[in-house]
N, CA, C and O atoms as a GROMACS GRO file, in nm:
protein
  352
    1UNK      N    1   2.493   2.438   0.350
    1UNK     CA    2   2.392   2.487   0.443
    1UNK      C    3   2.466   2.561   0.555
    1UNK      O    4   2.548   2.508   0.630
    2UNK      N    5   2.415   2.725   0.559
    2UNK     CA    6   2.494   2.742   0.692
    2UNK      C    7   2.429   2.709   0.812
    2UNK      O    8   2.318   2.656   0.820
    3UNK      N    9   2.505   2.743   0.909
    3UNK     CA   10   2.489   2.726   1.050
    3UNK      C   11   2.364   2.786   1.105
    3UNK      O   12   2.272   2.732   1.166
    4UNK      N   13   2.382   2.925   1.068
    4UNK     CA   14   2.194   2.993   1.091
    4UNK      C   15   2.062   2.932   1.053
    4UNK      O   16   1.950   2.910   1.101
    5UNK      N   17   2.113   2.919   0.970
    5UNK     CA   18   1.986   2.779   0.852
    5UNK      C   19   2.004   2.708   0.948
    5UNK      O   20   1.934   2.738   1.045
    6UNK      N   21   2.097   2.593   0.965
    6UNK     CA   22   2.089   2.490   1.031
    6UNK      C   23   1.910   2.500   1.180
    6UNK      O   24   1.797   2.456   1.197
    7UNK      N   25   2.036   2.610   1.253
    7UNK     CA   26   1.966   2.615   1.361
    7UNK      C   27   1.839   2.619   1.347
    7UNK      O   28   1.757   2.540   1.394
    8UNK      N   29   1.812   2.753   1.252
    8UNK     CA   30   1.639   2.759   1.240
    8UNK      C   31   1.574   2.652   1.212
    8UNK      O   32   1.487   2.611   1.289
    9UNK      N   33   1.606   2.587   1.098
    9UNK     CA   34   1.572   2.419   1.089
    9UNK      C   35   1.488   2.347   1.225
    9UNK      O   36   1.370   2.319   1.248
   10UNK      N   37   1.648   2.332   1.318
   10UNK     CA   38   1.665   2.254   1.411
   10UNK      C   39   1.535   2.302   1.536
   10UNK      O   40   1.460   2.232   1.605
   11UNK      N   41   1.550   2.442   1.527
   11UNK     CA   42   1.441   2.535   1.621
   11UNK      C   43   1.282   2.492   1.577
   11UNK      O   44   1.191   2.454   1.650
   12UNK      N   45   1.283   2.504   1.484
   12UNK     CA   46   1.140   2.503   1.373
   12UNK      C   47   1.110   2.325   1.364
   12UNK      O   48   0.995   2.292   1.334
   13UNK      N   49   1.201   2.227   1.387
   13UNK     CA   50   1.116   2.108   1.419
   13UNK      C   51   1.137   2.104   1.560
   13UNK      O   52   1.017   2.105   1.587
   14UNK      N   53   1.197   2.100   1.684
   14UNK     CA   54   1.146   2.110   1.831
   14UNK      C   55   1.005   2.220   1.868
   14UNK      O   56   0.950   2.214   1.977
   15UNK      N   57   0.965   2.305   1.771
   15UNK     CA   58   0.866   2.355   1.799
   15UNK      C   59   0.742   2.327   1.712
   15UNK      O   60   0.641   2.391   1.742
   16UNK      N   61   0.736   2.258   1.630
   16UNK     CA   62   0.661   2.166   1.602
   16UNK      C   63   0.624   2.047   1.646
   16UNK      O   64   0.514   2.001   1.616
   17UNK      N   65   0.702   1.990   1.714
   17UNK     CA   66   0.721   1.853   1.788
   17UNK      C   67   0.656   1.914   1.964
   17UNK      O   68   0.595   1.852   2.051
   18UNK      N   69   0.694   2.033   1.959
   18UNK     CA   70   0.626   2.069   2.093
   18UNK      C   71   0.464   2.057   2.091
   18UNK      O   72   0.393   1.996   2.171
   19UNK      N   73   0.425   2.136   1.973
   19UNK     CA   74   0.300   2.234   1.970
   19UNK      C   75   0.250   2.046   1.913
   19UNK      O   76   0.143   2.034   1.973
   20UNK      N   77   0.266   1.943   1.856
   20UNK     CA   78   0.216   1.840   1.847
   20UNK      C   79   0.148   1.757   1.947
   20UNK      O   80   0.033   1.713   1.948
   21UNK      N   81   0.276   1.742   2.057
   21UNK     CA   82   0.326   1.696   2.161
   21UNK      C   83   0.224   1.720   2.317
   21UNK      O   84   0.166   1.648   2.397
   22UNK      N   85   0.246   1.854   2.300
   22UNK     CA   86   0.185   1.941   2.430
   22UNK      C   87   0.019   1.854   2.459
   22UNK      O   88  -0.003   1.772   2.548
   23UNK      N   89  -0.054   1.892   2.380
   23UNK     CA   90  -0.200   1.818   2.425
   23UNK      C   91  -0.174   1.693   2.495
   23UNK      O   92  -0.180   1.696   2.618
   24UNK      N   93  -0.143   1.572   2.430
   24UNK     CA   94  -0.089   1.486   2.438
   24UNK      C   95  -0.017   1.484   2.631
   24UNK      O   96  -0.058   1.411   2.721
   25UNK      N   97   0.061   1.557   2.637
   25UNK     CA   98   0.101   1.544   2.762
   25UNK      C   99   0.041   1.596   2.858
   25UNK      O  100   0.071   1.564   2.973
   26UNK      N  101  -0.052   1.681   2.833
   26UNK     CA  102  -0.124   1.782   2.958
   26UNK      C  103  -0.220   1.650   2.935
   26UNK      O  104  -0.194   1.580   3.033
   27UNK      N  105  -0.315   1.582   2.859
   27UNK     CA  106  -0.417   1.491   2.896
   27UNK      C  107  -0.337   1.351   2.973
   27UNK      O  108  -0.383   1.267   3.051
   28UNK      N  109  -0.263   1.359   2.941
   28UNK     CA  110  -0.171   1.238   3.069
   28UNK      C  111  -0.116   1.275   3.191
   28UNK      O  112  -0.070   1.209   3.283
   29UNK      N  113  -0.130   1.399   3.173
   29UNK     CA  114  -0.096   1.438   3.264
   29UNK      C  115  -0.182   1.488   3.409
   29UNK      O  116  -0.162   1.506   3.528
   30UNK      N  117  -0.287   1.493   3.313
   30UNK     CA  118  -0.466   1.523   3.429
   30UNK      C  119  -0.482   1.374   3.426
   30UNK      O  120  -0.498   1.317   3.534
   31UNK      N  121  -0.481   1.321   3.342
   31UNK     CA  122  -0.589   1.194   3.384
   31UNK      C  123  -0.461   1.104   3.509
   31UNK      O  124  -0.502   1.035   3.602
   32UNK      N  125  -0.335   1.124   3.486
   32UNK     CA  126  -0.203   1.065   3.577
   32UNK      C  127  -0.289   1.160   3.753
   32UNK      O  128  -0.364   1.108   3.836
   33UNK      N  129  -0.264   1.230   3.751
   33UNK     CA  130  -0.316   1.317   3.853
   33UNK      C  131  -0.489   1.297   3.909
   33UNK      O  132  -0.544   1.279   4.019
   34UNK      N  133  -0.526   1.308   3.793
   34UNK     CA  134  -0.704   1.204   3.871
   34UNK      C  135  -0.694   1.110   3.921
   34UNK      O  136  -0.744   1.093   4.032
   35UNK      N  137  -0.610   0.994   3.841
   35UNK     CA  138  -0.643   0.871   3.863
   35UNK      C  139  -0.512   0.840   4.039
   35UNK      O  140  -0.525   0.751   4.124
   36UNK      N  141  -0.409   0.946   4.034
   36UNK     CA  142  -0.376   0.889   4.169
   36UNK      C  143  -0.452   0.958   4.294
   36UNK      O  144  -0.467   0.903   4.403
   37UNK      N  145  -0.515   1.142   4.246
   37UNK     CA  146  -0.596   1.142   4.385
   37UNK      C  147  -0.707   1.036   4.432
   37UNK      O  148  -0.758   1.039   4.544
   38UNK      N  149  -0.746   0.920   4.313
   38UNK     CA  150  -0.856   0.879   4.314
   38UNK      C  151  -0.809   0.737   4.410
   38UNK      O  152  -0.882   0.689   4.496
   39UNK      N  153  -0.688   0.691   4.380
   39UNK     CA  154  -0.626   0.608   4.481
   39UNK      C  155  -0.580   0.638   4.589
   39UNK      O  156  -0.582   0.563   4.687
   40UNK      N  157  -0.543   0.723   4.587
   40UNK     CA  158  -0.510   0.766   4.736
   40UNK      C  159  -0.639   0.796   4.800
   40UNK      O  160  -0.622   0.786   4.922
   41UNK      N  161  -0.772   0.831   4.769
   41UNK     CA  162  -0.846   0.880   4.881
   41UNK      C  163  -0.933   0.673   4.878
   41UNK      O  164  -1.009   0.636   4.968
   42UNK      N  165  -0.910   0.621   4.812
   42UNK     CA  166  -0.980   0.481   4.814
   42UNK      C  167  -0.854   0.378   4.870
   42UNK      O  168  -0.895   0.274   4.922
   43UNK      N  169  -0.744   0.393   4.866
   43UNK     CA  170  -0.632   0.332   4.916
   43UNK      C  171  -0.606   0.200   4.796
   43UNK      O  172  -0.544   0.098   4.825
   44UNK      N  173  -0.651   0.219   4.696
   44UNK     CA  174  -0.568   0.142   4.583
   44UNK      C  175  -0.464   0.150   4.533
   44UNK      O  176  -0.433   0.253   4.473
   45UNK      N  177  -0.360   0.017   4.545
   45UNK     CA  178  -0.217   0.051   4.517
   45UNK      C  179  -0.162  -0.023   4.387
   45UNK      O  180  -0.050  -0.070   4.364
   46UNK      N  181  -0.325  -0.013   4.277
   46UNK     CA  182  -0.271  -0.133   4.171
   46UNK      C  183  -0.182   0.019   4.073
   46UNK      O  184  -0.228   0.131   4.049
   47UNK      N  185  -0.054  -0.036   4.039
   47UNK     CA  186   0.022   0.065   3.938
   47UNK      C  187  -0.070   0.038   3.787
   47UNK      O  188  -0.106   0.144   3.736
   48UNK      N  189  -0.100  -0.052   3.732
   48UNK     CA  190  -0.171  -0.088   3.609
   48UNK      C  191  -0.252  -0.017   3.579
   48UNK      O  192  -0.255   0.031   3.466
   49UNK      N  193  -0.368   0.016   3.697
   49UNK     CA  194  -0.491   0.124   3.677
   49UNK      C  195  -0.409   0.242   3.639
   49UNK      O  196  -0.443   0.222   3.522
   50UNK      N  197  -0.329   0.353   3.629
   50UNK     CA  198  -0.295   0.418   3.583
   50UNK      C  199  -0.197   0.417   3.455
   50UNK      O  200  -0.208   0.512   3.378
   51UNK      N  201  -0.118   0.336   3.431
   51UNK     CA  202  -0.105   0.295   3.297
   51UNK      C  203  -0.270   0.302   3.196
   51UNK      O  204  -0.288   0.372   3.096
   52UNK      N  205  -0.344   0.234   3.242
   52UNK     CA  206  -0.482   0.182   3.128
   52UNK      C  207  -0.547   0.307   3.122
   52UNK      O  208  -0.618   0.327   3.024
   53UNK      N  209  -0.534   0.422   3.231
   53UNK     CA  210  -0.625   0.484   3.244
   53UNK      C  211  -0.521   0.606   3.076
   53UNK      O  212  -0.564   0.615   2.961
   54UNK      N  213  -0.450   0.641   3.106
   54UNK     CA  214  -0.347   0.702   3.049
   54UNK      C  215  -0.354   0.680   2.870
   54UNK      O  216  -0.355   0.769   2.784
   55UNK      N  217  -0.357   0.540   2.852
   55UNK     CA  218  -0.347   0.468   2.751
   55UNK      C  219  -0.491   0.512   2.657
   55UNK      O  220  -0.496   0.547   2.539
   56UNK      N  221  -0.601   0.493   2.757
   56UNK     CA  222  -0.709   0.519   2.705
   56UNK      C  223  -0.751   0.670   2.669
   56UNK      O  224  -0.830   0.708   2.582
   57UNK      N  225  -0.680   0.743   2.754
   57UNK     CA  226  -0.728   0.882   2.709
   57UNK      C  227  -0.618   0.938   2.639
   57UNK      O  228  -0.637   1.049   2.590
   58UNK      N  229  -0.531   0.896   2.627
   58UNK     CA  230  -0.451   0.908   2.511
   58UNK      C  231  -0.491   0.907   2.349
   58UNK      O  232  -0.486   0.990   2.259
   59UNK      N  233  -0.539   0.751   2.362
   59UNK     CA  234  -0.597   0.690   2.237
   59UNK      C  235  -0.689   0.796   2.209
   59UNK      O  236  -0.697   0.856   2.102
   60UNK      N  237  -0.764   0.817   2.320
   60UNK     CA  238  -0.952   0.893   2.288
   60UNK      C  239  -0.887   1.035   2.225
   60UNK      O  240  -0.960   1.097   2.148
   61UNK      N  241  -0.755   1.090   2.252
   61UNK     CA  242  -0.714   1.225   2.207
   61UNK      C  243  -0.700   1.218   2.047
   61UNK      O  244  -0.746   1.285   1.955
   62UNK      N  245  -0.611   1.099   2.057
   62UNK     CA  246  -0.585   1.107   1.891
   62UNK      C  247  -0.671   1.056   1.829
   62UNK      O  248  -0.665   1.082   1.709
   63UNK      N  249  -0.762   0.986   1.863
   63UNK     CA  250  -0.906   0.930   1.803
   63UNK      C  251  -0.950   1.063   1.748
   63UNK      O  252  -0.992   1.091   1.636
   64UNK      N  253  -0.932   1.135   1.852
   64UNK     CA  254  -1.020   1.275   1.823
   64UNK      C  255  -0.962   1.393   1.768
   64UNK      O  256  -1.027   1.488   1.725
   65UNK      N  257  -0.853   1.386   1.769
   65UNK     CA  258  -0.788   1.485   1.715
   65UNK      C  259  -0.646   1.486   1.628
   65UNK      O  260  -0.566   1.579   1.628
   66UNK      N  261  -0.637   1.387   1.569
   66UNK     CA  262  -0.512   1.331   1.539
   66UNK      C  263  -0.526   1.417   1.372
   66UNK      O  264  -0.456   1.363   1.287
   67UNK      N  265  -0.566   1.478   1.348
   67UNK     CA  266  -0.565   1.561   1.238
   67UNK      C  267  -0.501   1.698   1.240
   67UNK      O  268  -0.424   1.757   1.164
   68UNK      N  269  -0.575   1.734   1.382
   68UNK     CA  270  -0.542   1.891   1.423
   68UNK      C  271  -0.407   1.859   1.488
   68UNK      O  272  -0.352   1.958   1.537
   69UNK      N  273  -0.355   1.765   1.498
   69UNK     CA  274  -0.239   1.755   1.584
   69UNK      C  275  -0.093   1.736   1.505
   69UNK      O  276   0.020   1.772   1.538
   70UNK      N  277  -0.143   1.659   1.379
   70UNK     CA  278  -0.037   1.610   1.254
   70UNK      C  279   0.003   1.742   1.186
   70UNK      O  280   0.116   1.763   1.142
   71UNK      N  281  -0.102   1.831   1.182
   71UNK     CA  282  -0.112   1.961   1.105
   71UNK      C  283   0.020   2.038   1.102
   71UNK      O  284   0.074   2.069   0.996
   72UNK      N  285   0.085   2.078   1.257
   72UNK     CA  286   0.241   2.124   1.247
   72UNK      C  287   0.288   2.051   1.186
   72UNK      O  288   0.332   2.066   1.072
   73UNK      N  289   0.288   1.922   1.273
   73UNK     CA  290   0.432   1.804   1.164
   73UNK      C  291   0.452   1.800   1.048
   73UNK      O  292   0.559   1.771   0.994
   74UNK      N  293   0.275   1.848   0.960
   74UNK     CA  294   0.331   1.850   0.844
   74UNK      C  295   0.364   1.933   0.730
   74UNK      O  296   0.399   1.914   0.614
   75UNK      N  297   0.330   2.070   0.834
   75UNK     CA  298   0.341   2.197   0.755
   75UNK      C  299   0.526   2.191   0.782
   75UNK      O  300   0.611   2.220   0.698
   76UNK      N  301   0.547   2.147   0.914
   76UNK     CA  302   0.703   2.115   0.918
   76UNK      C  303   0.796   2.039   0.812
   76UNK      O  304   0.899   2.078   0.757
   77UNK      N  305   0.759   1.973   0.806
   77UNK     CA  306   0.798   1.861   0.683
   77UNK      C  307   0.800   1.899   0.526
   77UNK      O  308   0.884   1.862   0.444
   78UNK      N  309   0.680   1.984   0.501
   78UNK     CA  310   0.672   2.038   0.381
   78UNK      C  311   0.795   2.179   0.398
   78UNK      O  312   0.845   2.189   0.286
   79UNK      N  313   0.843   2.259   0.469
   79UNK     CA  314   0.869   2.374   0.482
   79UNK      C  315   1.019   2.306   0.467
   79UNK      O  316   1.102   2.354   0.390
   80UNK      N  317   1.050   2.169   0.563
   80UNK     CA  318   1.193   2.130   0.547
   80UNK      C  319   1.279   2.080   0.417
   80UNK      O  320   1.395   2.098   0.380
   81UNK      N  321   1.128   1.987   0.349
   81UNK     CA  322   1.164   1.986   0.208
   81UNK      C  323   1.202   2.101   0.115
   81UNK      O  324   1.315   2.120   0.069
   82UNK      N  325   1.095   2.175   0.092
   82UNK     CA  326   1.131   2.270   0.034
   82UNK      C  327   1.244   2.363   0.074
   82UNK      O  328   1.277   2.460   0.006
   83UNK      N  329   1.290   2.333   0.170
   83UNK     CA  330   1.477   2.431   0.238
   83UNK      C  331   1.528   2.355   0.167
   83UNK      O  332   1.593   2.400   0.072
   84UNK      N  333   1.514   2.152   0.194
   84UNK     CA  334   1.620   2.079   0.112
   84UNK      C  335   1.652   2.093  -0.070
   84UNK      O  336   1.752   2.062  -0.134
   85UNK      N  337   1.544   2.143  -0.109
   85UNK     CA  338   1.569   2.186  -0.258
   85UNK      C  339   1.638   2.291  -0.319
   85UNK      O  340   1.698   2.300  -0.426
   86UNK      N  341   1.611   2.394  -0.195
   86UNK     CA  342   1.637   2.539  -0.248
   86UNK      C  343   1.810   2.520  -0.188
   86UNK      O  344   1.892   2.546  -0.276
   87UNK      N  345   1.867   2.481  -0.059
   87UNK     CA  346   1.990   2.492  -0.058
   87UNK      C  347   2.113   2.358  -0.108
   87UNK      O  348   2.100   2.239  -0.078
   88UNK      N  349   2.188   2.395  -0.160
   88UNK     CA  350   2.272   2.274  -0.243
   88UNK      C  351   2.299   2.228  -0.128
   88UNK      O  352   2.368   2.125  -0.118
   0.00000   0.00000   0.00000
């Protein structure tokens, strides 16, 4: 396997792992950001409420979308196999 291969490989699963990934972090990343303007303007200092809150809309993402989201990983996976066959 050369080195060019290699890389593309290596390029082609971090950008799959991104485009998986990304939803996933922007919804933790709003609901992280709701849930502390929402303490700070009420003066709640429990750390837990934002863990649960996080957890849950996490879950509710892949509840909901965990199909459209696997879809890179596994067009990735199929594309890597088939490199592993074709190069000795």
């Amino acid at each position: 396997m050369s080195g060019d291969a290699l890389y593309q490989l290596i390029y082609e699963c971090a950008l799959a792992v991104a485009v998986a990934g990304a939803p996933l972090l922007a919804a933790a990343t709003v609901a992280g950001l709701l849930i502390s303007v929402f303490q700070a303007a009420t003066q709640i200092q429990d750390q837990s409420l934002t863990l649960v809150v996080k957890i849950v809309v996490m879950g509710g993402l892949l509840f909901m979308a965990f199909a459209t989201l696997l879809g890179p990983l596994v067009e990735f996976s199929r594309a890597a196999f088939e490199f592993a066959k074709l190069k000795p």
